[in-house]
C-alpha positions as CSV (number, residue, x, y, z in Angstrom):
1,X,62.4,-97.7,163.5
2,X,63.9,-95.1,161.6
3,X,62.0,-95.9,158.0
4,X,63.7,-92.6,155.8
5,X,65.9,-90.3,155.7
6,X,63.8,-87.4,155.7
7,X,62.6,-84.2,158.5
8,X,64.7,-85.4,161.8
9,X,66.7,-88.4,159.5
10,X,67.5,-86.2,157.1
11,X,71.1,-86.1,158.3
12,X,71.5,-90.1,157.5
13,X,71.1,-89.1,153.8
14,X,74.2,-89.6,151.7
15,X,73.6,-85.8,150.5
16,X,74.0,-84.2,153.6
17,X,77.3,-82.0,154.4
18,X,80.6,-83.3,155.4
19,X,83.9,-83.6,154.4
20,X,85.1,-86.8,152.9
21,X,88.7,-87.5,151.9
22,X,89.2,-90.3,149.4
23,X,92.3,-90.8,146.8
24,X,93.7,-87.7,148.5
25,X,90.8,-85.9,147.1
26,X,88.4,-83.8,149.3
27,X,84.8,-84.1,148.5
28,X,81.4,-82.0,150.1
29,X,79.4,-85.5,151.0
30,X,79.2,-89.0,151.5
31,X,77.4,-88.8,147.6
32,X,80.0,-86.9,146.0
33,X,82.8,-89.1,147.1
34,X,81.0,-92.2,146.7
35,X,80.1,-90.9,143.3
36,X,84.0,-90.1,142.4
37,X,85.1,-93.8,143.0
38,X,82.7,-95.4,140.6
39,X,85.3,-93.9,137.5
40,X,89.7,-93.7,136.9
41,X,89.1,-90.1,135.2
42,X,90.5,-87.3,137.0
43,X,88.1,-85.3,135.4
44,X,85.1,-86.5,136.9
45,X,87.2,-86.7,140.5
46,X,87.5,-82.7,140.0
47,X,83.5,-82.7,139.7
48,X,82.5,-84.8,142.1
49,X,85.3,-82.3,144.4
50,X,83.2,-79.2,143.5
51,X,81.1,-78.0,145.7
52,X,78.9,-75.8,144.0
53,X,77.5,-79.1,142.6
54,X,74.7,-80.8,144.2
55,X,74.7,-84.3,145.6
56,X,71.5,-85.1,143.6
57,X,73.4,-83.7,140.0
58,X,76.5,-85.4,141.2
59,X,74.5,-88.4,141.1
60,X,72.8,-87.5,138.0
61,X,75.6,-87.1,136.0
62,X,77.5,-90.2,137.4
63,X,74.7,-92.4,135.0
64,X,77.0,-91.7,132.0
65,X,80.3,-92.5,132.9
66,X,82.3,-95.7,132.1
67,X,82.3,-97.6,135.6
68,X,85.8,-99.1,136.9
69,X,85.5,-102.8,136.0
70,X,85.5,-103.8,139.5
71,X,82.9,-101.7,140.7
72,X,80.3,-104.2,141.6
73,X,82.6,-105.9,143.9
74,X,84.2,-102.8,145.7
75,X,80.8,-100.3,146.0
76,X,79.8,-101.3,149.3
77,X,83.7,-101.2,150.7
78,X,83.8,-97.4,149.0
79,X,80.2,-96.7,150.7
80,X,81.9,-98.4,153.9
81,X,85.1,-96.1,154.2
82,X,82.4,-92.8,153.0
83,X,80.5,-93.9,155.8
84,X,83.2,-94.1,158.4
85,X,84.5,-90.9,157.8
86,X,81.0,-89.1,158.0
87,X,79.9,-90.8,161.2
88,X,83.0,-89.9,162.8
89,X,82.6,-86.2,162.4
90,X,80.6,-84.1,165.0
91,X,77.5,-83.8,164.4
92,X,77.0,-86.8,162.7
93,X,78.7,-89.1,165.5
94,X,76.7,-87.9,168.4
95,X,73.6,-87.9,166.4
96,X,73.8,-91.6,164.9
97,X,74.9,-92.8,168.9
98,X,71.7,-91.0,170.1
99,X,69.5,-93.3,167.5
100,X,70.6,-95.9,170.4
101,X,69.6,-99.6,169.1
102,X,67.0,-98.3,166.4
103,X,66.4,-100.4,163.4
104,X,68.0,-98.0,160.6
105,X,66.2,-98.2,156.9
106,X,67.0,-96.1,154.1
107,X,63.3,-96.2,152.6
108,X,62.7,-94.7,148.9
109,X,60.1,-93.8,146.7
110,X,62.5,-94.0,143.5
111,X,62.9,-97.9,143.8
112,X,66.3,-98.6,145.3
113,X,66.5,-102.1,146.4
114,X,70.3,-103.0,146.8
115,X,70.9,-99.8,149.1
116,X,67.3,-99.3,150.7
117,X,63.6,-100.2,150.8
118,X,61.3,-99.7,148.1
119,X,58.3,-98.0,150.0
120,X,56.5,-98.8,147.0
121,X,56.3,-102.5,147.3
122,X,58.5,-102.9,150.6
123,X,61.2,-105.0,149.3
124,X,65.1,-104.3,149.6
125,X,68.5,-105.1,150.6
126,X,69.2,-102.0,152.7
127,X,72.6,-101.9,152.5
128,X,73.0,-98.7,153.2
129,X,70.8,-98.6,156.5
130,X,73.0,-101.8,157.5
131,X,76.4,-100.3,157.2
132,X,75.1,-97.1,159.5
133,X,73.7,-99.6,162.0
134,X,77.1,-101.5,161.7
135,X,79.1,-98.0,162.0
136,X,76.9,-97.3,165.2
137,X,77.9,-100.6,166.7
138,X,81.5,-99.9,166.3
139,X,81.1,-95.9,167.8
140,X,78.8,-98.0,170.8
141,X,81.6,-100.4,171.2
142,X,84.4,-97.5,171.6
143,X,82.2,-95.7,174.2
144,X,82.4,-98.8,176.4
C-alpha cells in the first residue's frame, strides 16, 4: 500500500513537474492547472501559468478567488483530465505502471478528506488516490 505521497511517492503528488495543457493554457503541474479551472478570470489563468510560482502558493492563493458556480460538480472531471495528462508523460507513466496493483492513498496530515486520508483520524474519500489507481487501470489495459 502506497499510504503518501512522500520520499519514493513523492512523484504522485499533484505539485510535482509536468506539463498540463487545459483551455489552451500551459501550466507547470497537475496543481497549477487544477487550480486555474476553479475561476473564469484570465488573470488568475496567467498565474496559475507561471512558473516561478509554487504549487503550494498556487494553492494558497486559489482560497480567495470567486469559484465558477459549477465547481462542485466539475472538480473531480478537471482533476480527471489533469491526471490523464500527467500519467501519460514519461516518467510518470512508467513509474505509476511499476506501482503494479498497489492500493494508492493520498494520506495527509492537513485534514483532506474528499481527496485523501486524514492520517490524523484515518478517515477520507481518497479521491485523488482512486482516479490514479483508475488511470493505472486504463495504462494496464493498453499494455495488453
Amino acid at each position: 500500500m502506497i499510504r503518501r505521497f512522500d520520499k519514493d511517492y513523492k512523484w504522485l503528488s499533484n505539485f510535482a513537474p509536468c506539463t498540463i495543457v487545459l483551455h489552451g493554457i500551459t501550466y507547470p503541474s497537475v496543481e497549477h492547472a487544477y487550480m486555474s479551472a476553479k475561476s473564469n478570470d484570465v488573470r488568475w489563468y496567467l498565474k496559475c501559468a507561471d512558473d516561478s510560482i509554487k504549487p503550494g502558493t498556487i494553492k494558497k492563493l486559489s482560497r480567495g478567488i470567486l469559484l465558477v458556480s459549477n465547481w462542485d460538480s466539475i472538480k473531480i472531471e478537471v482533476m480527471r483530465g489533469c491526471l490523464n495528462q500527467k500519467f501519460r508523460q514519461e516518467p510518470y507513466r512508467t513509474l505509476l505502471l511499476e506501482t503494479g496493483n498497489v492500493f494508492i492513498q493520498e494520506g495527509n496530515f492537513w485534514g483532506d478528506t474528499f481527496w485523501g486520508v486524514d492520517l490524523n483520524t484515518n478517515t477520507g474519500e481518497n479521491h485523488l488516490g482512486k482516479l490514479i489507481m483508475e488511470i493505472r487501470e486504463q495504462l494496464q489495459n493498453n499494455e495488453s
